[in-house]
One Martini backbone bead per residue (centre of mass of N, CA, C, O) as a GRO file, in nm:
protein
  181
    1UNK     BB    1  12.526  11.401  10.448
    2UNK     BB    2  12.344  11.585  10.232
    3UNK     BB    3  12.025  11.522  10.040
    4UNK     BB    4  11.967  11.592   9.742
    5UNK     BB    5  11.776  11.592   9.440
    6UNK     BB    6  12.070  11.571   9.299
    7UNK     BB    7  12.224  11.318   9.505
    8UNK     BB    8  12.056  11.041   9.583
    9UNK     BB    9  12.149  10.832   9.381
   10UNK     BB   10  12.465  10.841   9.505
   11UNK     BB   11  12.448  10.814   9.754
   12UNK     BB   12  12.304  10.541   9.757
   13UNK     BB   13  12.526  10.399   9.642
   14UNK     BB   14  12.718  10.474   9.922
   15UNK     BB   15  12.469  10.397  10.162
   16UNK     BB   16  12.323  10.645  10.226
   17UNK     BB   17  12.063  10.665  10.421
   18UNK     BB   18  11.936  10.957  10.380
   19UNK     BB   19  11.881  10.888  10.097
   20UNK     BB   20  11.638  10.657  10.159
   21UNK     BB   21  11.484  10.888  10.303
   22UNK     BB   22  11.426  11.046  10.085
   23UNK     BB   23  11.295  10.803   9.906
   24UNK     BB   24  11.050  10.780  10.142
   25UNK     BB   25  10.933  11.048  10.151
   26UNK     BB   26  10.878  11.090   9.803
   27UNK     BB   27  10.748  10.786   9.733
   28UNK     BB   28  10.553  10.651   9.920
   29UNK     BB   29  10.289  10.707   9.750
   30UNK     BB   30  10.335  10.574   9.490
   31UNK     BB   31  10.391  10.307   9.563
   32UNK     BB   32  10.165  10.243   9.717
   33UNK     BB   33   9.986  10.255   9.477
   34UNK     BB   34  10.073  10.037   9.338
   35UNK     BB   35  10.045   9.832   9.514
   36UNK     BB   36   9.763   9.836   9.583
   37UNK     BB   37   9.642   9.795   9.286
   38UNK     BB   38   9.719   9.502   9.321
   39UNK     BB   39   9.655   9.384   9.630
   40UNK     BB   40   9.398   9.606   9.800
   41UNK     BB   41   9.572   9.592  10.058
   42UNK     BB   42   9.750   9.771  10.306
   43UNK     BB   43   9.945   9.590  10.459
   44UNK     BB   44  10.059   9.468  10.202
   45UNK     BB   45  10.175   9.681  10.082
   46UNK     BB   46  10.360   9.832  10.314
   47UNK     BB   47  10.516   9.606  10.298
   48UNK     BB   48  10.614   9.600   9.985
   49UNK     BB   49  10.733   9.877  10.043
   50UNK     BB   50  10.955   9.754  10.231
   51UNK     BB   51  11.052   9.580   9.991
   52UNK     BB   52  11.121   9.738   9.835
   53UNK     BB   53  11.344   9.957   9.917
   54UNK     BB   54  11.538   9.697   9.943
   55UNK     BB   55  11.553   9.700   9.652
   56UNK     BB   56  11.693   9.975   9.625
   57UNK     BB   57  11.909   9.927   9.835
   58UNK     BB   58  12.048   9.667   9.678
   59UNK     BB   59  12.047   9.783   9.340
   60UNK     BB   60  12.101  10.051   9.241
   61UNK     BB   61  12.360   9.962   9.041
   62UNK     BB   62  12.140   9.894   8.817
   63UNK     BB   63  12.111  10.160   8.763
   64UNK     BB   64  12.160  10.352   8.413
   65UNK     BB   65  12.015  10.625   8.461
   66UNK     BB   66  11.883  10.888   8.553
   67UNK     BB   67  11.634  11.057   8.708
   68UNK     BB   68  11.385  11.093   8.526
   69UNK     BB   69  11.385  10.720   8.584
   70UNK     BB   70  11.354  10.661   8.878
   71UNK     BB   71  11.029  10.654   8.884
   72UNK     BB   72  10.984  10.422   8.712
   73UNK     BB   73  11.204  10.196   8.831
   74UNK     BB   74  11.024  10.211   9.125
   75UNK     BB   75  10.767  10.105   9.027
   76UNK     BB   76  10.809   9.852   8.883
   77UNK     BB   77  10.928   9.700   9.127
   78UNK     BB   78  10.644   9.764   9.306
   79UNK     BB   79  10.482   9.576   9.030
   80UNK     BB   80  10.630   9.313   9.111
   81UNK     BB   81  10.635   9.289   9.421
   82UNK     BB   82  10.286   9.287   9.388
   83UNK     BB   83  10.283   9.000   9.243
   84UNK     BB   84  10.455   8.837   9.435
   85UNK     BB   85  10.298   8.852   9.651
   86UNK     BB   86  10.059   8.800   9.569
   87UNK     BB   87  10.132   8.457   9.507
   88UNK     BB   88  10.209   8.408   9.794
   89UNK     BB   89   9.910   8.415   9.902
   90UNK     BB   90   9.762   8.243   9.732
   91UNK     BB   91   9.972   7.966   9.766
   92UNK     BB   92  10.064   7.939  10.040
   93UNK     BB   93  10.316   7.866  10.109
   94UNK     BB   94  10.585   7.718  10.282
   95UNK     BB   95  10.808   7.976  10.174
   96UNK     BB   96  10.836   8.154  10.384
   97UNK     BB   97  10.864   8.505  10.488
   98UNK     BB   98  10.966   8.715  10.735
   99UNK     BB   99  10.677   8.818  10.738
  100UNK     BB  100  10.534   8.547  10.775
  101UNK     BB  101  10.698   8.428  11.015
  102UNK     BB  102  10.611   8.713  11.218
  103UNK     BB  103  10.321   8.731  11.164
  104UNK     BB  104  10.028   8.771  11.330
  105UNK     BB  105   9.809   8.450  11.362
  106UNK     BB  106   9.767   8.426  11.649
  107UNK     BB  107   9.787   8.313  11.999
  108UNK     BB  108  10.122   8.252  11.881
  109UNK     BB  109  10.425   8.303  11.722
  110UNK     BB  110  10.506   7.971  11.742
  111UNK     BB  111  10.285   7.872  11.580
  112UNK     BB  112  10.426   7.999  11.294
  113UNK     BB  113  10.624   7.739  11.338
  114UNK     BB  114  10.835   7.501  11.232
  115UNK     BB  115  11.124   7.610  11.254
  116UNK     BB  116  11.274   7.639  11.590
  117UNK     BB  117  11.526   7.800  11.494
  118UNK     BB  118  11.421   8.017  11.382
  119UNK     BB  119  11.264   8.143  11.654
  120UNK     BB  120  11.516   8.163  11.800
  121UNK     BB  121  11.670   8.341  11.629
  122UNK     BB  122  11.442   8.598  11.601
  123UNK     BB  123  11.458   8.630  11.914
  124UNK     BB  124  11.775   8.690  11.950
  125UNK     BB  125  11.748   8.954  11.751
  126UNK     BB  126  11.569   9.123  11.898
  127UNK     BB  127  11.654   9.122  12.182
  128UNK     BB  128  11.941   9.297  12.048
  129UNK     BB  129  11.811   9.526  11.990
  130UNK     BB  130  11.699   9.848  12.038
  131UNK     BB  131  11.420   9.909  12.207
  132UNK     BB  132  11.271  10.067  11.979
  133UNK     BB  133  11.284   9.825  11.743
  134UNK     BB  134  11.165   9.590  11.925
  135UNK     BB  135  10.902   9.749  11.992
  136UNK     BB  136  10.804   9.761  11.712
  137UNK     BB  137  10.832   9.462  11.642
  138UNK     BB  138  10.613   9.376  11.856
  139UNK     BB  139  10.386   9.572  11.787
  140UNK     BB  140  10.393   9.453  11.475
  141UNK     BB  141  10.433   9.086  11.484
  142UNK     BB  142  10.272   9.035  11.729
  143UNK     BB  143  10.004   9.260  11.755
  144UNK     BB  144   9.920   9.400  11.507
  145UNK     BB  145  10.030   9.669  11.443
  146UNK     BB  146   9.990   9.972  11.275
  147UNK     BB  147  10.219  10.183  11.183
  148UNK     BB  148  10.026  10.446  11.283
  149UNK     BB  149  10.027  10.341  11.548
  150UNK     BB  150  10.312  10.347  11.646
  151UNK     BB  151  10.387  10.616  11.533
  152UNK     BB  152  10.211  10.780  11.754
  153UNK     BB  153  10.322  10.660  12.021
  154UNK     BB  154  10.611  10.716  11.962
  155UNK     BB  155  10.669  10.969  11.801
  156UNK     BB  156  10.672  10.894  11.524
  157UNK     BB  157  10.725  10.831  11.176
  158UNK     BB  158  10.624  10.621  10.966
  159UNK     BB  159  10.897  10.628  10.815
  160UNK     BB  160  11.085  10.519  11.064
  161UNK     BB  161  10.923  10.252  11.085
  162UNK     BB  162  10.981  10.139  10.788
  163UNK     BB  163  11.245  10.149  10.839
  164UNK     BB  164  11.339   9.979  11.081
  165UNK     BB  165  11.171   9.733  10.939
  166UNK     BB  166  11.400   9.709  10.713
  167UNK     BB  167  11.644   9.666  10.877
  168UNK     BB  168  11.512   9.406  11.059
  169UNK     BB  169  11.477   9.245  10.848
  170UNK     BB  170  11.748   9.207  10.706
  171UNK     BB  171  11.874   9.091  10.906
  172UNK     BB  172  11.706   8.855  10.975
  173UNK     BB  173  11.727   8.717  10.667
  174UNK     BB  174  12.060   8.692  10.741
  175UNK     BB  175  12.052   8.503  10.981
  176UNK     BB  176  11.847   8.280  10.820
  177UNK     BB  177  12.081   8.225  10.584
  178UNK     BB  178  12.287   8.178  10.831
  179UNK     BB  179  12.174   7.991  11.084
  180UNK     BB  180  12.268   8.212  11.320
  181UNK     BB  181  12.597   8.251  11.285
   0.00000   0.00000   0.00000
């Protein structure tokens, strides 16, 4: 189905990706600059956005104002996620995020795993992916490729890029959080 501006608030109810599609094409430059505000980093901000996103894919069905206000409750998402992501880098807390789990801070990735049972499920995740999903995966949190550059050398948009990368969070999050069965 066609998502018009008049109907992605319900397609998104629906669970329709395009319509996904429409409302990162449309806010990702104002999400962005709310998350920077609190963040100052381009690319926590980055993450920070695809993690609203999810959270506005997981959560639509409690939006219950009309389109008008949809602008104001996905910045408050995004001005709250970067807030929670702030204290989360502060404190260094051992209860990483799957971003904090998967992202390259070192000369291997199995360096930042304490359980590797997690490492298995994530690698065996990965994986299974589709070779495209795949290879974003490894250019992102293997070896700290910026979007904009994986973007570039895929030669698709960045949207598309933050986009599949927050399907494979989901995905490897659900993973985790079912120990893999």
């Amino acid at each position: 189905m066609i998502v018009y501006k008049d109907n992605y608030i319900n397609e998104l109810r629906l669970k329709n990706i395009d319509a996904l599609n429409y409302i990162v094409d449309t806010y990702s430059n104002i999400l962005f600059k709310v998350a920077y505000s609190v963040l100052n980093n381009r690319e926590y901000s980055e993450e920070c956005i695809n993690d609203v996103f999810m959270e506005i894919w997981n959560n639509i069905d409690k939006f219950k104002s009309d389109e008008e206000k949809f602008k104001n409750w996905i910045c408050t998402i995004a001005k709250y996620t970067a807030i929670d992501m702030l204290r989360k880098i502060k404190k260094h807390d051992n209860n990483l995020s799957i971003d904090e789990k998967i992202e390259y801070k070192g000369d291997s990735i199995e360096s930042n795993f304490e359980n590797s049972n997690d490492l298995l499920i994530i690698r065996n995740e990965i994986n299974s992916m589709n070779t495209r999903d795949k290879e974003i995966f490894i250019r992102r949190f293997y070896y700290g490729e910026k979007i904009k550059e994986i973007s570039k050398s895929l030669g698709i948009s960045e949207n598309a890029v933050n986009i599949r990368i927050l399907r494979g969070r989901k995905m490897l999050s659900e993973r985790l959080e079912k120990g893999g069965v």
